[in-house]
N, C-alpha and C positions, 0 to 999 in steps of 0.2 A: 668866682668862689662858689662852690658847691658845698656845703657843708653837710648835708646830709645823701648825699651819694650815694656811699653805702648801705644807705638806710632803704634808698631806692632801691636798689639791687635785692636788697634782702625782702621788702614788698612784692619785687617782680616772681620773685622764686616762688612765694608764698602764694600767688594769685593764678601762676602757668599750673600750679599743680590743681588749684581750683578749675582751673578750663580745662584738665586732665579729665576730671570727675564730671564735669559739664558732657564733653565728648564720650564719656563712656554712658550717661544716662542717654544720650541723644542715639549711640547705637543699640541699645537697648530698646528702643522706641522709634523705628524707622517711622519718618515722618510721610511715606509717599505712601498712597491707598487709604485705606480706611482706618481710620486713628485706634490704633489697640492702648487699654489700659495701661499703667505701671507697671514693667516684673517688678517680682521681688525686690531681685538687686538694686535699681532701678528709683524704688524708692526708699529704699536703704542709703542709696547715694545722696538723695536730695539734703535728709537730714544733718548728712555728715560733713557736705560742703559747706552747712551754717559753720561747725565749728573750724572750718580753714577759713572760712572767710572772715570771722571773726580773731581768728590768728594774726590774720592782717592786719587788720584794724589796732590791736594791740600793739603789736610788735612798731608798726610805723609810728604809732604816738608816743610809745617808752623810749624807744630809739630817739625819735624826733625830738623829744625833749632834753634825755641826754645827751646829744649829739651839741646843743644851742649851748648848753650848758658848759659844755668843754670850751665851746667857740668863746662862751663867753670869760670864763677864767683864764683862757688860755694869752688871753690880752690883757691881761693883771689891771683889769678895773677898778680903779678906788671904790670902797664903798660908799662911800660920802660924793661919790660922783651920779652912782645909779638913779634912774628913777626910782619914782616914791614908790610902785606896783610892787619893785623886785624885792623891795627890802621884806615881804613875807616868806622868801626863800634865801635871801642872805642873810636874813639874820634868826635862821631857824635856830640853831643850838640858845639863842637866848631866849628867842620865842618860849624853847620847850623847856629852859630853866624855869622861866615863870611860871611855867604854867605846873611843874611838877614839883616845882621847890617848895621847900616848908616855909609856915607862916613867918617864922623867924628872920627869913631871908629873902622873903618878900619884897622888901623894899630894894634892898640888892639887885635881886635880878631886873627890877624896875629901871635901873637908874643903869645897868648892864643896856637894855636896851636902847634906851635914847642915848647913850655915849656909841653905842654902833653905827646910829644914823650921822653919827657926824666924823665916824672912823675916817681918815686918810689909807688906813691900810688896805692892800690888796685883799678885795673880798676873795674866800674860800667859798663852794659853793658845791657839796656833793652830787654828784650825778645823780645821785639815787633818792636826792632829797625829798621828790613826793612817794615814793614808797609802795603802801598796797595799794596805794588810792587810784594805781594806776594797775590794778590786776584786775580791774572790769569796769568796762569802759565804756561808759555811755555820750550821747552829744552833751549833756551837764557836765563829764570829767571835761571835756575839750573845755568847753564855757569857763572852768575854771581856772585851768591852765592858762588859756590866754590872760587871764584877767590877772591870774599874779603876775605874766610876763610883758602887763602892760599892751598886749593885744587888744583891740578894739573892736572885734572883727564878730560876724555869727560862726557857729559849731562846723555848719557845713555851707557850701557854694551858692547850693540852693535849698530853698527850706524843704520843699518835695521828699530830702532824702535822710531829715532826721528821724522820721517813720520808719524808717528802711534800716538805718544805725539802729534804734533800739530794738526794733524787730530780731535782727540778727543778733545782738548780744543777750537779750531774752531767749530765744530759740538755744543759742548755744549752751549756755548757761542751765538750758531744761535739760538739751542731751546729757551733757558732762558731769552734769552731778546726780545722773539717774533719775528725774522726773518724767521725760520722754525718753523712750526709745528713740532712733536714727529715722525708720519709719513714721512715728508719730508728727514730729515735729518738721517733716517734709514732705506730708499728706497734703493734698488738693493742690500742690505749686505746680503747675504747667514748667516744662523748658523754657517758656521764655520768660516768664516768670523767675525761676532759675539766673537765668542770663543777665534780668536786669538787674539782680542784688550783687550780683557781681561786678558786672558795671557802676552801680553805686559806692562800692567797697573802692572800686579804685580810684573815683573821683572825691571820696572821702578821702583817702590815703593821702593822697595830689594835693589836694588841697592845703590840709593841714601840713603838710611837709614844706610846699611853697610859701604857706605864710611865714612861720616859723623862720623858714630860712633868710626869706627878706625881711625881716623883723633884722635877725640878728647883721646881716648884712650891710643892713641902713643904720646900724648903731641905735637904734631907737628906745633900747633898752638904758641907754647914759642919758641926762639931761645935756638939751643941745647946746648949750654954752661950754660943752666941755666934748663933744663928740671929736670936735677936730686931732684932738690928744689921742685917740684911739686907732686913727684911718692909718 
């Protein structure tokens, strides 16, 4: 079972076009004889690969998480079966009664939530349930994520490369909303330099996609006296 596939697929796309922009700085910058500075272009590219590489990064953990999501409704889970983690995203709509409803109804939506936890019904659970929290994305959004899905795991594979995660989502973040320039924010990065953020974006992507999947995979999301019900 592949659950997230396509998610793969849609990383790959996102990543080839990054070693597009890789290949065009490195012919810009013939490596044999005497090392000539940045063109223009050149380092114009560097900057702007933060914000594809960063596109990745995104795209596979919003994907990644709607994707677990589907898998997971899609086996009409009781909720009163799920682990204790998941019940902050199944039982969001009361979550946010509580927390939005008036004083009056307070005690209501209180007593709305603890009858959730012991719901027999097929939990609902929107794809889109974490929202903007997932439109800039750093290793703390992962940390989160997992921890509502009951993940036990660190952000990234190795710890080396959550330097290199918020690197690239800070850099992006400067070009795209006009604090740097494309040039500014890909000043001093060597080609290989270049190469390695890229190579970390895909071991991030892998990563979290892999876990994810075998999370949902292994049932791990149900308490295990009732996994068998699901297989």
């Amino acid at each position: 079972m592949t659950i997230c596939r396509y998610v793969r697929e849609g990383v790959n796309v996102r990543l080839a076009e990054a070693r597009e922009l890789l290949s065009q700085i490195k012919n810009e910058e013939p490596q044999e004889g005497v090392p000539k500075p940045p063109t223009p272009l050149s380092s114009v590219l560097r900057g702007v690969i933060y914000v594809n590489l960063y596109g990745a990064l995104e795209y596979a953990i919003t994907q990644g998480v709607q994707s677990f999501i589907n898998h997971l409704c899609g086996l009409r889970v009781s909720t009163k079966h799920l682990e204790q983690s998941l019940y902050s995203i199944a039982l969001n709509s009361q979550l946010a009664s509580a927390r939005d409803g008036s004083e009056k109804k307070k005690w209501e939506a209180r007593r709305a939530i603890f009858a959730g936890v012991q719901s027999a019904a097929v939990c609902s659970i929107p794809d889109t349930v974490f929202g903007s929290f997932l439109h800039n994305v750093y290793p703390k959004t992962v940390l989160e994520i997992f921890l509502c899905l009951g993940i036990n795991k660190p952000a990234t594979l190795h710890e080396s490369e959550v330097g290199y995660f918020s690197e690239i989502t800070e850099r992006r973040n400067a070009v795209a909303h006009g604090r740097e320039s494309a040039t500014d924010a890909g000043q001093g990065l060597s080609v290989q330099e270049v190469e390695l953020r890229l190579n970390v974006v895909y071991s991030v992507c892998s990563y979290f996609l892999d876990t994810v999947e075998q999370h949902a995979i292994d049932l791990r999301f149900v308490k295990s006296r009732h996994r068998s019900m699901y297989r």
